[in-house]
Biopython code that builds the backbone (N, CA, C, O; Angstrom):
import numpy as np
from Bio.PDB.StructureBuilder import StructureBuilder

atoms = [
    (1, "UNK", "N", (5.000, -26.274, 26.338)),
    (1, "UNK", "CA", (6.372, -26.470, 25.900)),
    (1, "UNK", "C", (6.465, -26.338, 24.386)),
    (1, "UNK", "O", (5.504, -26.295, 23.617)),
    (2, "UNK", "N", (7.722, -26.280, 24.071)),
    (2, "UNK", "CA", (7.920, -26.012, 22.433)),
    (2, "UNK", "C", (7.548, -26.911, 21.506)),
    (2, "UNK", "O", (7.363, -26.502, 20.360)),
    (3, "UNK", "N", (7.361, -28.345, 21.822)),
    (3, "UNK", "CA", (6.758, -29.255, 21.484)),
    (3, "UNK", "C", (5.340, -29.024, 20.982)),
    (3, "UNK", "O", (4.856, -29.048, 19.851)),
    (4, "UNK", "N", (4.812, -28.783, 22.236)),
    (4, "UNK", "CA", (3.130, -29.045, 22.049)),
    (4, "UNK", "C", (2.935, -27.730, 21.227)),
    (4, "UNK", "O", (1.983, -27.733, 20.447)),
    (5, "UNK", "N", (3.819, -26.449, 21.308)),
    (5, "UNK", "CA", (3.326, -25.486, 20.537)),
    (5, "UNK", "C", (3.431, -26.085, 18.995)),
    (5, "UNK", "O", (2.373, -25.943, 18.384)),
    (6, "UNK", "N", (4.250, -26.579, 18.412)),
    (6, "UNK", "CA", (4.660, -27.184, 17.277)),
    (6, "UNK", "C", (3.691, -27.989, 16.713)),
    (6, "UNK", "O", (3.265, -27.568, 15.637)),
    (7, "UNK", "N", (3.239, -28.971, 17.096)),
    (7, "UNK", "CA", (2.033, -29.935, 17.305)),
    (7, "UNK", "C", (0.813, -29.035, 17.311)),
    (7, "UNK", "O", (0.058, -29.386, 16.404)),
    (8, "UNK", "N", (0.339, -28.005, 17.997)),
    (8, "UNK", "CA", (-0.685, -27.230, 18.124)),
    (8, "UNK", "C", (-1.229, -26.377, 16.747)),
    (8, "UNK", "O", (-2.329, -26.099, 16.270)),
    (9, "UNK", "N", (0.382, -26.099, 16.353)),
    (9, "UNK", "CA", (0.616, -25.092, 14.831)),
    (9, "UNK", "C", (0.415, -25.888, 13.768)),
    (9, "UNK", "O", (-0.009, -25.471, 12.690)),
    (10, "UNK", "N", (0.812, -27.492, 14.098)),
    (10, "UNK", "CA", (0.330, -27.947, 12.565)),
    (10, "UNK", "C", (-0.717, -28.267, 12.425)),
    (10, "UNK", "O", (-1.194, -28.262, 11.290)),
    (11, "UNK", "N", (-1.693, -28.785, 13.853)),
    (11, "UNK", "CA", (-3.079, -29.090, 13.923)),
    (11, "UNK", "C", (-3.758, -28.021, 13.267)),
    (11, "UNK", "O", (-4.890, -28.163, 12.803)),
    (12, "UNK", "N", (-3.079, -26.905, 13.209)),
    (12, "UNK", "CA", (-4.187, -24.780, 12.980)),
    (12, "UNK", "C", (-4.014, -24.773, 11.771)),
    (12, "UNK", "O", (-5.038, -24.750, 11.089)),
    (13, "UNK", "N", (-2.781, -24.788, 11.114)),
    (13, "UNK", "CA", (-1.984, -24.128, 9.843)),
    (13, "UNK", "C", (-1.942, -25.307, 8.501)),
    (13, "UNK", "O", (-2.067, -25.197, 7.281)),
    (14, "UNK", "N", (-1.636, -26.751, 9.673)),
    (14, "UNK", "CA", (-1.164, -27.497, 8.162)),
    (14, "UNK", "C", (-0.132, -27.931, 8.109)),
    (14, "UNK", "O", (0.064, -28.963, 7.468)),
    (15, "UNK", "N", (0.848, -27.300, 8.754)),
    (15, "UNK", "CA", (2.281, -27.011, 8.507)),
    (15, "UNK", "C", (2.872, -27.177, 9.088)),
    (15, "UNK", "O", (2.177, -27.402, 10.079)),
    (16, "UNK", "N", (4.334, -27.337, 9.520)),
    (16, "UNK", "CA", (4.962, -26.743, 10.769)),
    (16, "UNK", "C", (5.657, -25.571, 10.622)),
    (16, "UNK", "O", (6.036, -25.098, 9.551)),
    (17, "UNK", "N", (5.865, -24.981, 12.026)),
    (17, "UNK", "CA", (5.798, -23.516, 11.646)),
    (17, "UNK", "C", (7.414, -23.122, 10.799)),
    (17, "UNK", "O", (7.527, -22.074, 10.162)),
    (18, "UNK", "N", (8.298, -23.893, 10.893)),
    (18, "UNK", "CA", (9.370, -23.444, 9.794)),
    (18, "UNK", "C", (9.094, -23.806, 8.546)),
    (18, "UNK", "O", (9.892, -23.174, 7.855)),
    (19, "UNK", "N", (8.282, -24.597, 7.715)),
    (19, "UNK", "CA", (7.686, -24.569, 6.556)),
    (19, "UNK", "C", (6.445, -23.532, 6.459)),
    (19, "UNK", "O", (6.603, -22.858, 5.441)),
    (20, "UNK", "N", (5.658, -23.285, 6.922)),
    (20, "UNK", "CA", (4.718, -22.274, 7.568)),
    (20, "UNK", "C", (5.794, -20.837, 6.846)),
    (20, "UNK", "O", (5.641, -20.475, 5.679)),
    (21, "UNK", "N", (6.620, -20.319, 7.598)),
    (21, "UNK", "CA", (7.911, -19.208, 7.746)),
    (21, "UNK", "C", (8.183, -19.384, 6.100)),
    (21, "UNK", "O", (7.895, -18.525, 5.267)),
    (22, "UNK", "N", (8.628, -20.321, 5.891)),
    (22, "UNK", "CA", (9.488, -20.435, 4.200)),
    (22, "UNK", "C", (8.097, -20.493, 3.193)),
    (22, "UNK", "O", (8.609, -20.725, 2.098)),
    (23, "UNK", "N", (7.601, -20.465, 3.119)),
    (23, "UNK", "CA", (5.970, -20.150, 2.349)),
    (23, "UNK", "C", (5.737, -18.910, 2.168)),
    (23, "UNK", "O", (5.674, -18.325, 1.086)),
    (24, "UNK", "N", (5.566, -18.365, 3.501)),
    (24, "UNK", "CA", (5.118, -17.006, 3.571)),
    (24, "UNK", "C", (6.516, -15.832, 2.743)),
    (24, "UNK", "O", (6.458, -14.754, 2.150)),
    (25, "UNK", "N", (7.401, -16.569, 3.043)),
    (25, "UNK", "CA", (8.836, -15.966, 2.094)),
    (25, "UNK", "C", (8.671, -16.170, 0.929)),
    (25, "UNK", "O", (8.810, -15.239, 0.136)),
    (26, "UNK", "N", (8.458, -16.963, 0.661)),
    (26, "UNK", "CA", (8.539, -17.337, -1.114)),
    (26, "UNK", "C", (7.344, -16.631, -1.321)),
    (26, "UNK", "O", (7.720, -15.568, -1.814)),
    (27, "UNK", "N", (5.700, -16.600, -1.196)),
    (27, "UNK", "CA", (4.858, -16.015, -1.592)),
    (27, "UNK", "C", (5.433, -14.276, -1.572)),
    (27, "UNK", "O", (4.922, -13.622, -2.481)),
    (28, "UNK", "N", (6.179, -13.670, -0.880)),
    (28, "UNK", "CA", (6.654, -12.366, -0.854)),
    (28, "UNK", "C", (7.777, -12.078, -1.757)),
    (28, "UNK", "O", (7.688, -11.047, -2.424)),
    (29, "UNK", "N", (8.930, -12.897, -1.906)),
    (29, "UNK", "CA", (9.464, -12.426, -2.928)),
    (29, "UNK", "C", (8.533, -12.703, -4.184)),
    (29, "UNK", "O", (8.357, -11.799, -5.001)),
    (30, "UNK", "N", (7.928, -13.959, -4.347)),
    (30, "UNK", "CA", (7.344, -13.889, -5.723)),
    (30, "UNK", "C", (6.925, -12.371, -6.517)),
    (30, "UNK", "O", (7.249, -11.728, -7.516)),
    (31, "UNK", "N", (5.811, -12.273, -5.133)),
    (31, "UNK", "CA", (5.375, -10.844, -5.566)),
    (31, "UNK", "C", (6.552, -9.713, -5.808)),
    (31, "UNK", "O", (6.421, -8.808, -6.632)),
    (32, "UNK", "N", (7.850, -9.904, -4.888)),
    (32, "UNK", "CA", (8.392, -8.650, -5.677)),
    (32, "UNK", "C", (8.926, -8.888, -6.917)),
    (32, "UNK", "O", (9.070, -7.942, -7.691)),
    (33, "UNK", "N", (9.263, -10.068, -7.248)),
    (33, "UNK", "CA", (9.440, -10.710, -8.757)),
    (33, "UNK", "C", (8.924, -10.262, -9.715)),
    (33, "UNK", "O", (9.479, -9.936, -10.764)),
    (34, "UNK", "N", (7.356, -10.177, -9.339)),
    (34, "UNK", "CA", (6.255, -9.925, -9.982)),
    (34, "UNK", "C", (6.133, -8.110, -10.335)),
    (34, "UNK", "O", (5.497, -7.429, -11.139)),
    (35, "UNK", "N", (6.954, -7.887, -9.428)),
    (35, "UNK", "CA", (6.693, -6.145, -9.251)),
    (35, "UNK", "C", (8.039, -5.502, -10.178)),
    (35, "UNK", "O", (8.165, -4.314, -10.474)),
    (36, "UNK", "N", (8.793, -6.384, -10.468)),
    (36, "UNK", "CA", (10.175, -6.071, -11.143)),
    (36, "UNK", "C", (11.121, -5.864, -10.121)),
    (36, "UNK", "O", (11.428, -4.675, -10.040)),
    (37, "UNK", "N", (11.624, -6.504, -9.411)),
    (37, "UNK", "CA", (12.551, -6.748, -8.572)),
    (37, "UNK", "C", (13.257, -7.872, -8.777)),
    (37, "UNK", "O", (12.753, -8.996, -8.793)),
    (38, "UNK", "N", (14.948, -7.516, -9.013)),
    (38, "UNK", "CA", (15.824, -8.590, -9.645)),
    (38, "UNK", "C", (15.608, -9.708, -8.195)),
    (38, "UNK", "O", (14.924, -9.486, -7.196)),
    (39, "UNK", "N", (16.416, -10.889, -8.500)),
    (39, "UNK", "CA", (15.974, -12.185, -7.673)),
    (39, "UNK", "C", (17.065, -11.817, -6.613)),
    (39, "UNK", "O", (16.962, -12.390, -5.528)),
    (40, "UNK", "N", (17.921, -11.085, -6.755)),
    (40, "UNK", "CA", (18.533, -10.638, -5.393)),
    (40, "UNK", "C", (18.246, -9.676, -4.493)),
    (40, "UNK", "O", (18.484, -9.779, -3.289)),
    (41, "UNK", "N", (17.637, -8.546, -5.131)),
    (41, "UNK", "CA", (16.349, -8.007, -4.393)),
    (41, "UNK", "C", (15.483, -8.191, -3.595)),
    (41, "UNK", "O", (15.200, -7.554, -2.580)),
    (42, "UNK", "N", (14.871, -9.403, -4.198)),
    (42, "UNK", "CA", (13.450, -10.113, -3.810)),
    (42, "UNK", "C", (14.315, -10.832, -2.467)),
    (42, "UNK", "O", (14.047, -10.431, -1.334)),
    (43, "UNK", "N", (15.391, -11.941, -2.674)),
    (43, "UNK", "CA", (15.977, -12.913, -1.829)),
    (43, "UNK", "C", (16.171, -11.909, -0.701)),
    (43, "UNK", "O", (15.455, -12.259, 0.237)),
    (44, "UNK", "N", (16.948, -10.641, -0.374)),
    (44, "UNK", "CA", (17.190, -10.215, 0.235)),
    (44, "UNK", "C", (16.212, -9.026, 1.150)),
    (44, "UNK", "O", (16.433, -8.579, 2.276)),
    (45, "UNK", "N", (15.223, -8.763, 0.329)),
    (45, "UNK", "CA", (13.908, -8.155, 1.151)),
    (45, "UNK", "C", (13.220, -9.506, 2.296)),
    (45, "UNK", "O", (12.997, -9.482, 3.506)),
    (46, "UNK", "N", (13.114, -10.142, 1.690)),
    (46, "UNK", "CA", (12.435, -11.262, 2.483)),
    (46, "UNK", "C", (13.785, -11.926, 3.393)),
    (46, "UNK", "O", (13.434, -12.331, 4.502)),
    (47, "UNK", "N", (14.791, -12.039, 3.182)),
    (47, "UNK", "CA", (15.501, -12.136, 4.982)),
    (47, "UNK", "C", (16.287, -12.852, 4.302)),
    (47, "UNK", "O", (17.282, -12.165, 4.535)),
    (48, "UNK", "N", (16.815, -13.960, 3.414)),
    (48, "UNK", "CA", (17.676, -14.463, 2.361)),
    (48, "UNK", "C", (18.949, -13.820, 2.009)),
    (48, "UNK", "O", (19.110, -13.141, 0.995)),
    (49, "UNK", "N", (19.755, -14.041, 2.806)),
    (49, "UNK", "CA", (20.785, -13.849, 2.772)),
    (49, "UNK", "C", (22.166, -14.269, 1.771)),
    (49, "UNK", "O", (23.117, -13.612, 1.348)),
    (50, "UNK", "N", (21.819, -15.452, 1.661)),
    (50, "UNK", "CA", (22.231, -16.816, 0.679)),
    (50, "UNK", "C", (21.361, -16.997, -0.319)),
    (50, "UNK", "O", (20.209, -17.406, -0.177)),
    (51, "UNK", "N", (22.184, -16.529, -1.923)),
    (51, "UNK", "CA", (21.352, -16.497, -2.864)),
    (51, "UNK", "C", (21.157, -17.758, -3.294)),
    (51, "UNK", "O", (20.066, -17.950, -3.831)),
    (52, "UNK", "N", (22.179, -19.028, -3.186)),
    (52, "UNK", "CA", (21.955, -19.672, -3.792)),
    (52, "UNK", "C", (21.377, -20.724, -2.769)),
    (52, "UNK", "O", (21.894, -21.829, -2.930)),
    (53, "UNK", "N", (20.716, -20.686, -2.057)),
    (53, "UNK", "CA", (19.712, -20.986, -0.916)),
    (53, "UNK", "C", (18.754, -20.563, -1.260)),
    (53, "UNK", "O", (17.807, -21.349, -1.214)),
    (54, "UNK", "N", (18.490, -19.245, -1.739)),
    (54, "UNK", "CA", (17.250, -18.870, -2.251)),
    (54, "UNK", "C", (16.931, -19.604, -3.185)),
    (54, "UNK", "O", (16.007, -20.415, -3.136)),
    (55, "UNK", "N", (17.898, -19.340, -4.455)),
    (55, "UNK", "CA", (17.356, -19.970, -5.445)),
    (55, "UNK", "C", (17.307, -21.350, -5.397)),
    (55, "UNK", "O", (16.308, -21.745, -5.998)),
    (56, "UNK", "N", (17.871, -22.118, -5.001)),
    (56, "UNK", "CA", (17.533, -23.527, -4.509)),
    (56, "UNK", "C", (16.058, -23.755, -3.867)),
    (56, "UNK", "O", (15.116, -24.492, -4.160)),
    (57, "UNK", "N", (16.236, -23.016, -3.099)),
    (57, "UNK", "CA", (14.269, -23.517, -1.911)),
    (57, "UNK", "C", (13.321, -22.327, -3.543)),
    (57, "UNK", "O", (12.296, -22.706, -4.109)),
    (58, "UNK", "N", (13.812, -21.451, -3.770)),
    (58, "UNK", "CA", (12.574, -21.320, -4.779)),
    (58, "UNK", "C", (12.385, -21.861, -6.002)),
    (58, "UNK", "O", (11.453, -21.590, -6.759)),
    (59, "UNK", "N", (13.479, -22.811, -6.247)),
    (59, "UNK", "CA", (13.205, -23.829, -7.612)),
    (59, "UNK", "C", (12.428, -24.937, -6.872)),
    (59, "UNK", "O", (11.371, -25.153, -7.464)),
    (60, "UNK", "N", (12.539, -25.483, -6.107)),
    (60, "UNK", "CA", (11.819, -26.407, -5.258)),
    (60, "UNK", "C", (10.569, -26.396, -5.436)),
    (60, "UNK", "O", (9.756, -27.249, -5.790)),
    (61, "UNK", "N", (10.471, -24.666, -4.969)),
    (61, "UNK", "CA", (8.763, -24.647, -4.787)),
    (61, "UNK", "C", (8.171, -24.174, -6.160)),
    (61, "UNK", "O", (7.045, -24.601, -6.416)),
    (62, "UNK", "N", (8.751, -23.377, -7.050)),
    (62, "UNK", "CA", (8.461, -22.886, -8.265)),
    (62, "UNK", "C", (8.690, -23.405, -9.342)),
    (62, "UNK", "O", (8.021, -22.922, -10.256)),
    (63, "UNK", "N", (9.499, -24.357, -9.675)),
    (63, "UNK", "CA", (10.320, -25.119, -10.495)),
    (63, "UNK", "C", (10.836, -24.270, -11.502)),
    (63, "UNK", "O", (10.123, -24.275, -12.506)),
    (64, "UNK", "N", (11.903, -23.489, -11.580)),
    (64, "UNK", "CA", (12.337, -22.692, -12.154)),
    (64, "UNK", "C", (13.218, -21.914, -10.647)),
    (64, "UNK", "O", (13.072, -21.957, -9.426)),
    (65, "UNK", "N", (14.338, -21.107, -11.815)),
    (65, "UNK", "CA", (15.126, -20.026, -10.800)),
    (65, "UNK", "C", (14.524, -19.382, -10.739)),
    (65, "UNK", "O", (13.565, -19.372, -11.510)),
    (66, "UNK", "N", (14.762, -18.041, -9.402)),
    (66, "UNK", "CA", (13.722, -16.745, -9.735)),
    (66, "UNK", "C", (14.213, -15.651, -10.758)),
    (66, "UNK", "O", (13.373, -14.751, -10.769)),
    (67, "UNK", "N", (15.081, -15.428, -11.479)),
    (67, "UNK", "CA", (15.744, -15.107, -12.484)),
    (67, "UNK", "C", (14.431, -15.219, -14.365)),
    (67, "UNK", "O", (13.891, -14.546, -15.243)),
    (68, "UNK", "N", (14.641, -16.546, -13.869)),
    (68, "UNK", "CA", (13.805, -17.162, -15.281)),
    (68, "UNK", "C", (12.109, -16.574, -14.585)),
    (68, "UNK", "O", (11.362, -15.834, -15.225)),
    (69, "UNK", "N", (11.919, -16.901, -13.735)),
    (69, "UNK", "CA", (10.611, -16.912, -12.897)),
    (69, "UNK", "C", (9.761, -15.460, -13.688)),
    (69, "UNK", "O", (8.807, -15.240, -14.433)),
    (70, "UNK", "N", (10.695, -14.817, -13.045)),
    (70, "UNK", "CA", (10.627, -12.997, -13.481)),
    (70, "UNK", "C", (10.478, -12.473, -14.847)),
    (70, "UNK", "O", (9.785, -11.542, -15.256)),
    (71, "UNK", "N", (11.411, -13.404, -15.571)),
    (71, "UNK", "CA", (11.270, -13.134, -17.192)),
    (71, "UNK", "C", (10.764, -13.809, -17.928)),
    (71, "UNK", "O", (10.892, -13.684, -19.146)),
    (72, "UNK", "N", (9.868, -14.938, -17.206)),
    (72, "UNK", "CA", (8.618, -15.247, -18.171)),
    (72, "UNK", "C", (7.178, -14.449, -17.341)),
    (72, "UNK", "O", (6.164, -14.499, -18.038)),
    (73, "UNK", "N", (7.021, -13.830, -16.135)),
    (73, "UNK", "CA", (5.903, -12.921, -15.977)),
    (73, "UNK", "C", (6.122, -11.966, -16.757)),
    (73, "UNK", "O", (5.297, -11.731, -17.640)),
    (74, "UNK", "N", (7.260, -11.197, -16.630)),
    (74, "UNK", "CA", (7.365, -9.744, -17.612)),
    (74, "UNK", "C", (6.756, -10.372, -19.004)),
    (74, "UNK", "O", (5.670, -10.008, -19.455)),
    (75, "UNK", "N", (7.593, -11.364, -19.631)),
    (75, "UNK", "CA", (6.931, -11.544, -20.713)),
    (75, "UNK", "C", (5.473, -12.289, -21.106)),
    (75, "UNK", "O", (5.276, -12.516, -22.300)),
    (76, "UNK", "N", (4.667, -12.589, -20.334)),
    (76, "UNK", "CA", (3.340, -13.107, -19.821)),
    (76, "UNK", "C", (2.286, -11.894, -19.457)),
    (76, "UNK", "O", (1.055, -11.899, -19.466)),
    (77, "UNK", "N", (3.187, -10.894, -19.146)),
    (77, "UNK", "CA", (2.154, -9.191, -18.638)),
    (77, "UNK", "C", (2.708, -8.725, -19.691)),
    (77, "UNK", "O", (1.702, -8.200, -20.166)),
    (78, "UNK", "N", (3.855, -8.410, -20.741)),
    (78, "UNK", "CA", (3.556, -7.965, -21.920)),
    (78, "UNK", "C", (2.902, -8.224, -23.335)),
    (78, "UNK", "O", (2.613, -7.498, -24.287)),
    (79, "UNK", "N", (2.797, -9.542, -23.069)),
    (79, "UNK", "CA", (1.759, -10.637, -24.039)),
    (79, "UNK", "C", (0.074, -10.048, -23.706)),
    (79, "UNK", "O", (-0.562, -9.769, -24.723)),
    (80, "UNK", "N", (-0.406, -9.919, -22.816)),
    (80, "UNK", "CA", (-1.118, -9.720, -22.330)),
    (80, "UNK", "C", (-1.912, -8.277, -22.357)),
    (80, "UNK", "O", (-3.038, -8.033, -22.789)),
    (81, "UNK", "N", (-0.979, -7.438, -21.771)),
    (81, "UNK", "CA", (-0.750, -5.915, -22.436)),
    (81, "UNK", "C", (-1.129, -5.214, -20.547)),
    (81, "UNK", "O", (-1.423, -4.042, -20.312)),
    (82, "UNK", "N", (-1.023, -6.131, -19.672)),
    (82, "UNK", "CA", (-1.107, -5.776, -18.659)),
    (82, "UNK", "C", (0.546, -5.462, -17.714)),
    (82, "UNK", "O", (1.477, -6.264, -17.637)),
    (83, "UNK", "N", (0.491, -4.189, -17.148)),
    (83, "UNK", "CA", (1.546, -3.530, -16.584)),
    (83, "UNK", "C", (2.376, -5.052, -15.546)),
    (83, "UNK", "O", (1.751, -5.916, -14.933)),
    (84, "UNK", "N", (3.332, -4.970, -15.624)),
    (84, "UNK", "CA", (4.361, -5.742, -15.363)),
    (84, "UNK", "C", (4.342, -6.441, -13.641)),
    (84, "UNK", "O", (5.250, -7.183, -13.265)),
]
sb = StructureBuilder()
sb.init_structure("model")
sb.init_model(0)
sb.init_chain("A")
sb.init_seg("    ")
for serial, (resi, resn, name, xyz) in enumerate(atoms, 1):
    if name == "N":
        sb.init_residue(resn, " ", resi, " ")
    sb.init_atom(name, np.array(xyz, "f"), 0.0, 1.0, " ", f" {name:<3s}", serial, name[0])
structure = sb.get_structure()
């Protein structure tokens, strides 16, 4: 039952599987963040429909908007002298 699958997934993962789901999202836009993709881009490749849902659950996990997020890597890979 949907139960024991739930219970089964956090015993494997850690997690439960809708925190599990929102992890694996945020680790994917990050990266397109990271790749130069504006934060509505990123929100909306990864299934984020609601920006300011996005940016809410990714200040949560990032502490910062993904806006700011983006423009201190760019400026962190140009400090650096490594491509963006």
């Amino acid at each position: 039952n949907q139960q024991k699958l739930k219970t089964g997934f956090r015993q494997l993962v850690g997690m439960p599987p809708h925190a599990f789901l929102r992890r694996a999202r945020l680790l994917a836009a990050e990266g397109l963040l990271m790749q130069g993709a504006t934060a509505t881009e990123a929100a909306m490749a990864v299934g984020y429909t609601n920006m300011s849902h996005f940016a809410r659950i990714f200040r949560e996990c990032y502490g910062c908007n993904p806006s700011l997020f983006r423009a201190r890597r760019r400026k962190d890979s140009e400090a650096s002298g490594k491509p963006g």
